[in-house]
C-alpha positions as CSV (number, residue, x, y, z in Angstrom):
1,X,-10.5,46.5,41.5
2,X,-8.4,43.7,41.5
3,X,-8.3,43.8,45.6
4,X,-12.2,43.8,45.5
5,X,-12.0,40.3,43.2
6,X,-9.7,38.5,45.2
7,X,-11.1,39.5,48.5
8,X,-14.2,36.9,48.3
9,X,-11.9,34.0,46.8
10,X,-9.0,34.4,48.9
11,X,-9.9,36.5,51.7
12,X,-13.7,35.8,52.2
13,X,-15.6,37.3,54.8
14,X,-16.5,34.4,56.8
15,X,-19.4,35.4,59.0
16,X,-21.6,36.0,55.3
17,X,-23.1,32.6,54.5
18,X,-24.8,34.0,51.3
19,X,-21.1,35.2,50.6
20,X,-19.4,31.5,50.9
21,X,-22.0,29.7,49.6
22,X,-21.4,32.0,46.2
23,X,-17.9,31.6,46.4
24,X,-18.0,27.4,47.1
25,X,-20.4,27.6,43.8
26,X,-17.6,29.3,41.8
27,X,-14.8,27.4,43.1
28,X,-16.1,24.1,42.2
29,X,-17.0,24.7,39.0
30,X,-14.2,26.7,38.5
31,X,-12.2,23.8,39.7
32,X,-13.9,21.2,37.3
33,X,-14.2,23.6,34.1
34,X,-10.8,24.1,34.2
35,X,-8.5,22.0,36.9
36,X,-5.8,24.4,39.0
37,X,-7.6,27.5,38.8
38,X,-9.5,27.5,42.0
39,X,-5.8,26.4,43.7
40,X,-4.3,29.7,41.9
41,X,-7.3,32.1,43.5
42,X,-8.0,30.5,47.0
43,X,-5.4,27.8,48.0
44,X,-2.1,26.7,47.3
45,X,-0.9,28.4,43.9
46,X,2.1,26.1,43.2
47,X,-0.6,23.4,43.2
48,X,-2.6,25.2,41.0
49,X,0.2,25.9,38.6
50,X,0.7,22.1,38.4
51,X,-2.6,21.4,37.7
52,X,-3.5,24.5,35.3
53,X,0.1,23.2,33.7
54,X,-0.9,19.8,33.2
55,X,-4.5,20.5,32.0
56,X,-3.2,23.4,29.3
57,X,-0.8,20.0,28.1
58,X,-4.0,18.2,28.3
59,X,-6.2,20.1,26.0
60,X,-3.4,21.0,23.3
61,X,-2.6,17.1,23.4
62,X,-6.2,16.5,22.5
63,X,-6.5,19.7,20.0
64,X,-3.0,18.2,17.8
65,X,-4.6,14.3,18.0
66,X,-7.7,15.7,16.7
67,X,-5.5,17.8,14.0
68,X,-4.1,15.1,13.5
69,X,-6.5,12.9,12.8
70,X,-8.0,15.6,10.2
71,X,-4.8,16.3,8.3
72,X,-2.5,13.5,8.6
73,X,-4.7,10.5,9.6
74,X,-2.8,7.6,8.7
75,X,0.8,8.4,10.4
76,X,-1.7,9.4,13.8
77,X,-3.4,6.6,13.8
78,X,-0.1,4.7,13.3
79,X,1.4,6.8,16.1
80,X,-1.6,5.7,18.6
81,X,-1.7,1.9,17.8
82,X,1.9,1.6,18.7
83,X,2.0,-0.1,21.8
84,X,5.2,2.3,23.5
85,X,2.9,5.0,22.8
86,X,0.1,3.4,24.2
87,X,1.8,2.5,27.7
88,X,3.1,6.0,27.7
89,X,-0.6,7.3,27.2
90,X,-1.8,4.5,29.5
91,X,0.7,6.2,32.5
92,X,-0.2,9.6,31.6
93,X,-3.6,9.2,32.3
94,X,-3.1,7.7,35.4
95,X,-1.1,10.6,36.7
96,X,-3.5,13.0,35.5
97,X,-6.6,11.3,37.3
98,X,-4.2,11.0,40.4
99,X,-3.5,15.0,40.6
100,X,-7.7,15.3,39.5
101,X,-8.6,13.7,42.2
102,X,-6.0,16.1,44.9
103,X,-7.0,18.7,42.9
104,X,-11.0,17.8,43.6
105,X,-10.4,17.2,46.9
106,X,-8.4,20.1,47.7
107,X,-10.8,22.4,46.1
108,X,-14.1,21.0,48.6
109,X,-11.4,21.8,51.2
110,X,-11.2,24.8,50.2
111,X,-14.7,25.9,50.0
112,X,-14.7,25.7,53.7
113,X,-18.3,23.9,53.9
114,X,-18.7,24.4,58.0
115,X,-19.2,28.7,56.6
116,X,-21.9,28.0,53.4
117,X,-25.3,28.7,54.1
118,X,-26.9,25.6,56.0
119,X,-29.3,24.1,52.5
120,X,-26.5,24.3,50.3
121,X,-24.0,22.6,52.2
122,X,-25.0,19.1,51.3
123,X,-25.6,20.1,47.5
124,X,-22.1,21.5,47.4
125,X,-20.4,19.1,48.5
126,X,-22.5,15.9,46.5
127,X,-21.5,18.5,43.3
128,X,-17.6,18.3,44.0
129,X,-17.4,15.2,45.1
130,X,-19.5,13.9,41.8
131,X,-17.5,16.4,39.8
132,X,-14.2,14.9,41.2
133,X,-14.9,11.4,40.9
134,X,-16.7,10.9,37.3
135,X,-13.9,12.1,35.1
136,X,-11.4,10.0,37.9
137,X,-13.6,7.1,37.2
138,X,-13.7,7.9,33.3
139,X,-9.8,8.7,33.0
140,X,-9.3,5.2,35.3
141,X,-11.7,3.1,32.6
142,X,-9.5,5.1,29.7
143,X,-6.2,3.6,31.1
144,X,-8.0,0.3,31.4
145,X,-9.0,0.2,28.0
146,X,-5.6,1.4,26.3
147,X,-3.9,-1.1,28.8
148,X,-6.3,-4.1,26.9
149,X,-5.6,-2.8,23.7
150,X,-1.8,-2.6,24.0
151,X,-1.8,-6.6,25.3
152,X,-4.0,-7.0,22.3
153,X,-1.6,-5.2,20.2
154,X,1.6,-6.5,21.1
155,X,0.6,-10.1,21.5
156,X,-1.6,-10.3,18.3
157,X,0.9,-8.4,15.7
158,X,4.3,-8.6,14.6
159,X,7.2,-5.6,14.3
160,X,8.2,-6.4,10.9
161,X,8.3,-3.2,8.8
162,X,5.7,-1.9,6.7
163,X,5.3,-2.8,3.0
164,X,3.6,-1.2,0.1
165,X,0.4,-2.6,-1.5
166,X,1.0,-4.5,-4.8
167,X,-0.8,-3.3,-7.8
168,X,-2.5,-0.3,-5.4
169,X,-4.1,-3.4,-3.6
170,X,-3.3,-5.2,-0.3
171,X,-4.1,-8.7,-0.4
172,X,-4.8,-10.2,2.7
173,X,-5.6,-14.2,3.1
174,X,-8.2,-15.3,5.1
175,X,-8.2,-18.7,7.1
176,X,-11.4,-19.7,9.0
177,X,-10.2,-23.1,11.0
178,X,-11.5,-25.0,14.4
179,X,-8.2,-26.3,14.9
180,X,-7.2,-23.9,17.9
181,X,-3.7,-22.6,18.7
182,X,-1.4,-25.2,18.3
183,X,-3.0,-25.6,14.7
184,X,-2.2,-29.2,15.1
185,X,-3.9,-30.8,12.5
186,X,-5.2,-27.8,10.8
187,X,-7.2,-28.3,7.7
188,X,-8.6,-24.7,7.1
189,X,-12.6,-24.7,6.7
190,X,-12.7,-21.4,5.1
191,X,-10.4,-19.5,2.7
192,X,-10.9,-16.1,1.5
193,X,-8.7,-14.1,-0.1
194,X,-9.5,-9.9,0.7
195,X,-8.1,-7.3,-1.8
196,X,-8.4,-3.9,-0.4
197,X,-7.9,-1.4,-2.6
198,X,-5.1,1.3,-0.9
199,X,-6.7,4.1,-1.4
200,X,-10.6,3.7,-1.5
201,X,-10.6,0.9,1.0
202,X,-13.1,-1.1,-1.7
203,X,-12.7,-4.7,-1.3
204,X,-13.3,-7.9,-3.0
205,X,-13.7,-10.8,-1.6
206,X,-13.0,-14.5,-3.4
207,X,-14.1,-17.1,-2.0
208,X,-11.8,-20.5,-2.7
209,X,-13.4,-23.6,-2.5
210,X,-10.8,-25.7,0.3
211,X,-11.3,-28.7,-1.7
212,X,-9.5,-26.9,-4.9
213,X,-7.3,-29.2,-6.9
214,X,-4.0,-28.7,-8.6
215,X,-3.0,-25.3,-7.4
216,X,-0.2,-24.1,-9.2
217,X,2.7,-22.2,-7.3
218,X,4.4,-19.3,-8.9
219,X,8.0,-19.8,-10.0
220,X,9.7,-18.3,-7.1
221,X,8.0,-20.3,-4.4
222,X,9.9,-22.8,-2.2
223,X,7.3,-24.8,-2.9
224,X,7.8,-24.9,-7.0
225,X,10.6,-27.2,-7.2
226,X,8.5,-30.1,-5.5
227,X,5.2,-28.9,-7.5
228,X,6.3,-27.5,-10.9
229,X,3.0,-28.8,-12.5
230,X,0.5,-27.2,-9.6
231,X,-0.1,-29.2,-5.7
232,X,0.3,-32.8,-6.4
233,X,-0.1,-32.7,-10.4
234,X,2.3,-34.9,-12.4
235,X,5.0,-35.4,-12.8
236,X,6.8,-34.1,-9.8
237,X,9.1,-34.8,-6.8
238,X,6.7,-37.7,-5.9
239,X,7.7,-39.2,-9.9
240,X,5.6,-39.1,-13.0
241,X,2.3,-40.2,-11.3
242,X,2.5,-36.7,-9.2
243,X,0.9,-37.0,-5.8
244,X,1.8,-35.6,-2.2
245,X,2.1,-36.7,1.2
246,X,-0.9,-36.1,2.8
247,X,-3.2,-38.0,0.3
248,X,-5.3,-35.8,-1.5
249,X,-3.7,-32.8,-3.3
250,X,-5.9,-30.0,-2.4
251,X,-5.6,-26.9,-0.8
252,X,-6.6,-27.3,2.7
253,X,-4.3,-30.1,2.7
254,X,-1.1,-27.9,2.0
255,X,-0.9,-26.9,5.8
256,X,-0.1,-30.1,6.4
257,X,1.7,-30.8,4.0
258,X,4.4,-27.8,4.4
259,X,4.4,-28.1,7.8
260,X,4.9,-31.6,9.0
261,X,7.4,-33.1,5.6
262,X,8.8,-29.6,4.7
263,X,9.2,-26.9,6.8
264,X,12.9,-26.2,5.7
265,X,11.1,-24.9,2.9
266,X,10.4,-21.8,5.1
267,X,12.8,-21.5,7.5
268,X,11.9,-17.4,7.9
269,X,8.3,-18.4,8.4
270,X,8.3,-18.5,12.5
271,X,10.1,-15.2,13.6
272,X,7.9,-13.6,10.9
273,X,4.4,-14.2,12.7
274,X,3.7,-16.8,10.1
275,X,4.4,-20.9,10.0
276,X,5.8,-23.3,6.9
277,X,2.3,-24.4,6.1
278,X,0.5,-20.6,5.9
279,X,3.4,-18.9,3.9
280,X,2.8,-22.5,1.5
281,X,-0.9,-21.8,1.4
282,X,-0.5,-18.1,0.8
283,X,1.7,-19.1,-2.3
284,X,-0.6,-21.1,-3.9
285,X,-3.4,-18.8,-3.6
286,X,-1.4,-16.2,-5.3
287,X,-0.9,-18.8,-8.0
288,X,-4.3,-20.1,-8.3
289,X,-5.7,-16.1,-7.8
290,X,-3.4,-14.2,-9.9
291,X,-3.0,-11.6,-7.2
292,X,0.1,-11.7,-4.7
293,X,-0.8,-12.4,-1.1
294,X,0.7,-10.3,1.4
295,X,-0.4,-11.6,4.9
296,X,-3.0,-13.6,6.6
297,X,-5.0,-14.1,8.9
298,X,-6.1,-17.2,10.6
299,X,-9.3,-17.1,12.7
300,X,-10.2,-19.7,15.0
301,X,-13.9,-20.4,14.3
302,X,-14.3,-21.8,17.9
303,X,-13.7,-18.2,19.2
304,X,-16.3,-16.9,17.1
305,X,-19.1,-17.3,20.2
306,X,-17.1,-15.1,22.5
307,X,-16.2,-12.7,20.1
308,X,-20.0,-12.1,18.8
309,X,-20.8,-12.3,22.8
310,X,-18.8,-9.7,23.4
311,X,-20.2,-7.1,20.4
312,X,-23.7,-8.1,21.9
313,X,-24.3,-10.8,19.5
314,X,-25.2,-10.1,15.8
315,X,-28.3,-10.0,13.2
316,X,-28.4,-12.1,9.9
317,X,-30.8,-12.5,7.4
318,X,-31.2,-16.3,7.3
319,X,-32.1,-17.9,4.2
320,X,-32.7,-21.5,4.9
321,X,-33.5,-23.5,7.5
322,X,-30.6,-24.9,9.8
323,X,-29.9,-27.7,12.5
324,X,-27.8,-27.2,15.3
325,X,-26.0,-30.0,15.6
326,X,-27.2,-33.5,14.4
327,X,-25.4,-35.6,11.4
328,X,-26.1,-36.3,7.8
329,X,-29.1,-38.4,8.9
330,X,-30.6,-35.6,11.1
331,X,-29.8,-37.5,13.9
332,X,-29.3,-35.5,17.0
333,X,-30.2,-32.6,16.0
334,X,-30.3,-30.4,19.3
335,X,-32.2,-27.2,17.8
336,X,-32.7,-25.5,14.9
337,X,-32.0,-21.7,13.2
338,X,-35.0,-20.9,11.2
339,X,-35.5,-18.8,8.2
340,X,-35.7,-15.0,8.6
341,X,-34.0,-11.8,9.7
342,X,-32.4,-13.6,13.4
343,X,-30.3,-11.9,16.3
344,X,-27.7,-14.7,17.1
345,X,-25.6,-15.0,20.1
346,X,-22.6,-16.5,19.2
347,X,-23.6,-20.0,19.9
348,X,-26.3,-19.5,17.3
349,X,-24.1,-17.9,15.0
350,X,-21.4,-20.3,14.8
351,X,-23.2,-23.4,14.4
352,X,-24.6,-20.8,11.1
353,X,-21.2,-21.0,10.5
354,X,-20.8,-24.3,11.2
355,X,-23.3,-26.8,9.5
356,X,-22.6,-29.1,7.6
357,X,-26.2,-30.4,6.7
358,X,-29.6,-29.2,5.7
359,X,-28.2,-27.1,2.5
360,X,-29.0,-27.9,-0.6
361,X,-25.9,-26.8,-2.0
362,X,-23.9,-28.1,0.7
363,X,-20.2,-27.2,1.9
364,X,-21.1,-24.0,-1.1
365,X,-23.6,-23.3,1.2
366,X,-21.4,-23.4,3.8
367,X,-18.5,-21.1,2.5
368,X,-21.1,-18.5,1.9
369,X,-22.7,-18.8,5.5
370,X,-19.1,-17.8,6.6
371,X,-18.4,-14.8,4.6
372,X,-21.8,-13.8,5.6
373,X,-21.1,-14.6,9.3
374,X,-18.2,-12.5,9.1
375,X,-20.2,-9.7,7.4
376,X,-22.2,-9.3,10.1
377,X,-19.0,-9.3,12.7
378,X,-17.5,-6.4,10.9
379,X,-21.1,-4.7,10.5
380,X,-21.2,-4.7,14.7
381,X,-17.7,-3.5,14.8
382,X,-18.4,0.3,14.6
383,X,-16.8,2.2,16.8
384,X,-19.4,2.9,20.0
385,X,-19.9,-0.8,19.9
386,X,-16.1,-1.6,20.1
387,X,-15.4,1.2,22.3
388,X,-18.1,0.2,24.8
389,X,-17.2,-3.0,24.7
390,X,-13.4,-3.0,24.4
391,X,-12.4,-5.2,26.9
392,X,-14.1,-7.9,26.0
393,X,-13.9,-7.2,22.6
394,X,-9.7,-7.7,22.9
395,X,-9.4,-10.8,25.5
396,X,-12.0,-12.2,22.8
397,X,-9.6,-11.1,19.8
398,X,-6.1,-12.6,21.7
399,X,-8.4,-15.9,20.7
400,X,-9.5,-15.4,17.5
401,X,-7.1,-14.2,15.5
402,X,-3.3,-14.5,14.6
403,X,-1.4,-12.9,11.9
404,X,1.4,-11.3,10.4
405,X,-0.1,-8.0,9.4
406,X,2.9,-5.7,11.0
407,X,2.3,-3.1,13.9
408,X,4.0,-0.5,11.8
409,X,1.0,-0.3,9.4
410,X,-2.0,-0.8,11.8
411,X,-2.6,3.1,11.2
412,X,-3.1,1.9,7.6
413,X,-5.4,-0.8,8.1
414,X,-7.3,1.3,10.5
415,X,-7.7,4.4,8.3
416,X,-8.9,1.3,5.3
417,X,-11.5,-0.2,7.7
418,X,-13.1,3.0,8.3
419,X,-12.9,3.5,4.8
420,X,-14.1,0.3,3.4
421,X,-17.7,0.5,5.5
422,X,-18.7,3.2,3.5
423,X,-18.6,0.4,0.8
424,X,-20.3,-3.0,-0.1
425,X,-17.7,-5.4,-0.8
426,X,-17.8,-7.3,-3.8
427,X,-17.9,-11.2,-3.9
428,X,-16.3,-13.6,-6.2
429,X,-17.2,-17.1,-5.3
430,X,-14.9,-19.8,-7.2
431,X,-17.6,-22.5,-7.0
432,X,-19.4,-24.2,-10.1
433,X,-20.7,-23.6,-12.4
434,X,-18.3,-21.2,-12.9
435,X,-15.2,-23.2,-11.9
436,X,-14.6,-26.9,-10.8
437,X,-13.1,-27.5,-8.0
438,X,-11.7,-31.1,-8.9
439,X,-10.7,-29.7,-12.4
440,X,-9.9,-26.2,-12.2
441,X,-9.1,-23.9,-15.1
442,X,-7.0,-21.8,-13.5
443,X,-6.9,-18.9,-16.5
444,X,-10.6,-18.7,-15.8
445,X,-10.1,-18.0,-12.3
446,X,-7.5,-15.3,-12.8
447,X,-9.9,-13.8,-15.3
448,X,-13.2,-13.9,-13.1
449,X,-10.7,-12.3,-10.3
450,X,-9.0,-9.8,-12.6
451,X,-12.7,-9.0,-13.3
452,X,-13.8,-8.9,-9.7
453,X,-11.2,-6.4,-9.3
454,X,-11.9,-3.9,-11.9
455,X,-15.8,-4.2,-10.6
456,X,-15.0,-3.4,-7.3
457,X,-12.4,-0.5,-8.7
458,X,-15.5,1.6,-10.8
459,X,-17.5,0.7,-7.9
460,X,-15.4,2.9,-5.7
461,X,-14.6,5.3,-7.6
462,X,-18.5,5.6,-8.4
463,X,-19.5,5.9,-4.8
């Protein structure tokens, strides 16, 4: 019996076309379904042992990452978004696709095409070579894709260890700026602080008006001993009249600040991922918030337009209308972003970002546009969108974004992300009437933030 099945493979009776035209069939799908078995029963079987060897590795690889993903998601997803692992993955690949394609090639070799029946010798061989070459071309764009999210990866995150989250929260702070790079001159437009709660991944969002006054800075700051009284508030270092160096106290003017008259203050901040005038800022936020910030993350609003380019651009539900461009006299104004639900490239969407005029409410207005803006960027970051994307999405991202969110708990924030879509993120905006910028009661912020947070808390646990 066994001599009867291995006769057609192996020893095939070559003057029967109907015979090898079965048996190039089989071998070719035998050859894609499972890569070294048509090697092992018609060619070279140390070949085939390689590549039936290297699949078998293959598929158990893929059944423990799925396992893994199941039953111990967070310390696989760490695993994957390391960027050793990923080079290793990345090389892997490429070795497998290399032995597909001998393997593919081999096996329309070995179906000896010259001995198939005359009509199928064309579809045979269109059917391996189609059969070699997609999953080549698939495993090629895979290594491509790992190889742009490992430069993303290691130029974008620090390798400081991982921390735990602080009241069952992580606290992350939020800079929107247009000030590029070199930050020179930075005066953040935006600041957000986001408080992700560790194990639902429900988050609050406060929004912090950059003109805030007097923020305090808690006891342990660097930044105490110059400010006991809160940013610029009497008396202090500058004598009983208070002040600071950069003119008016408030909080998008700490950057400056810190970083141009006292960065001994924070002489860690550099090797950590971070700079003098951030780790200030993030201080007084936890003073003026009541919760403790734990990183940041500083996005360049003038990478905004290749970033929503690359996702395909993004839809927002516009409530007023908008000019792009112009001043506060509506002079110049080169076009305008009407009311309505709008798809926006990223020109579009960051001058919605962007625009100073035409609200009624004003740089309010403004702060709220943002959050929205940013909304909408995580709302077209699901996972086919990214993944077909990828590319673009990264080189956009090595832009955007810095921070000093460690690679060691990327797995973390990954598992959150996915977590915190299946929620709607609660605002607390620390505008009036509620709270005064120029004159802030700082116990009422803590409270409408301690309140935020207990909100957002039932809300998860509801949902």
């Amino acid at each position: 019996m066994s001599l009867d099945l291995e006769r057609p493979l192996r020893n095939p009776d070559l003057d029967s076309p109907p015979l090898m035209t079965k048996r190039a069939r089989w071998l070719v799908v035998l050859g894609f379904l499972l890569p070294g078995s048509a090697q092992l029963l018609a060619g070279n079987r140390k070949l085939g042992r390689v590549g039936l060897s290297a699949t078998i590795i293959l598929i158990v690889a893929l059944l423990a990452a799925l396992g893994g993903l199941l039953f111990a998601r967070v310390a696989t997803l760490s695993f994957f978004t390391n960027s050793f692992v990923l080079l290793a993955l990345q090389i892997l690949l490429i070795a497998y696709a290399v032995l597909w394609l001998v393997l593919g090639l081999n096996t329309l070799k070995l179906t000896r095409l010259s001995r198939v029946h005359r009509g199928w010798k064309l579809p045979i061989a269109m059917l391996a070579i189609i059969l070699t070459l997609v999953p080549v071309t698939g495993a090629a764009w895979a290594a491509s894709t790992i190889n742009a999210g490992r430069v993303l990866l290691s130029g974008l995150f620090s390798g400081a260890p991982a921390v735990e989250p602080v009241d069952g929260r992580y606290n992350i702070l939020l800079l929107g700026t247009d000030a590029g790079a070199d930050r020179e001159g930075m005066r953040p437009d935006s600041i957000s602080l986001v408080s992700v709660d560790a194990k639902t991944g429900q988050s609050v969002i406060v929004g912090i008006p950059r003109e805030l006054a007097n923020a305090p800075f808690p006891e342990d700051s660097p930044m105490y001993e110059l400010h006991p009284n809160g940013f610029g508030v009497a008396p202090n270092t500058y004598g009983e009249w208070g002040g600071c160096e950069v003119g008016r106290c408030i909080l998008n003017g700490l950057f400056a600040e810190t970083e141009y008259y006292y960065p001994e203050l924070y002489p860690n901040a550099v090797s950590q991922g971070s700079s003098p005038g951030i780790e200030a800022t993030k201080d007084a936020v936890t003073g003026a918030t009541g919760l403790e910030v734990q990183f940041y993350v500083l996005v360049n609003m003038d990478a905004f337009e290749s970033l929503i380019n690359a996702l395909g651009g993004i839809t927002i539900d516009v409530k007023e209308r908008l000019p792009i461009g112009g001043d506060e006299y509506g002079n110049n104004v080169e076009g305008w972003i009407e009311p309505g639900l709008q798809g926006m490239d990223g020109y579009a969407a960051q001058w919605y970002a962007r625009s100073r005029y035409g609200s009624a409410a004003g740089d309010y207005s403004r702060m709220e546009r943002q959050r929205e803006l940013q909304a909408a960027i995580l709302a077209q970051m699901n996972p086919s969108n990214v993944l077909l994307r990828f590319q673009d999405v990264a080189a956009a991202g090595t832009e955007l974004v810095e921070t000093d969110i460690p690679e060691s708990m990327l797995g973390r924030f990954v598992d959150l992300a996915a977590k915190a879509r299946e929620h709607t993120p609660l605002n607390v905006e620390l505008v009036p009437p509620a709270v005064d910028p120029e004159d802030p009661d700082f116990a009422t912020i803590w409270q409408l933030v301690a309140d935020g947070v207990t909100a957002a808390s039932e809300a998860g646990s509801q949902e």
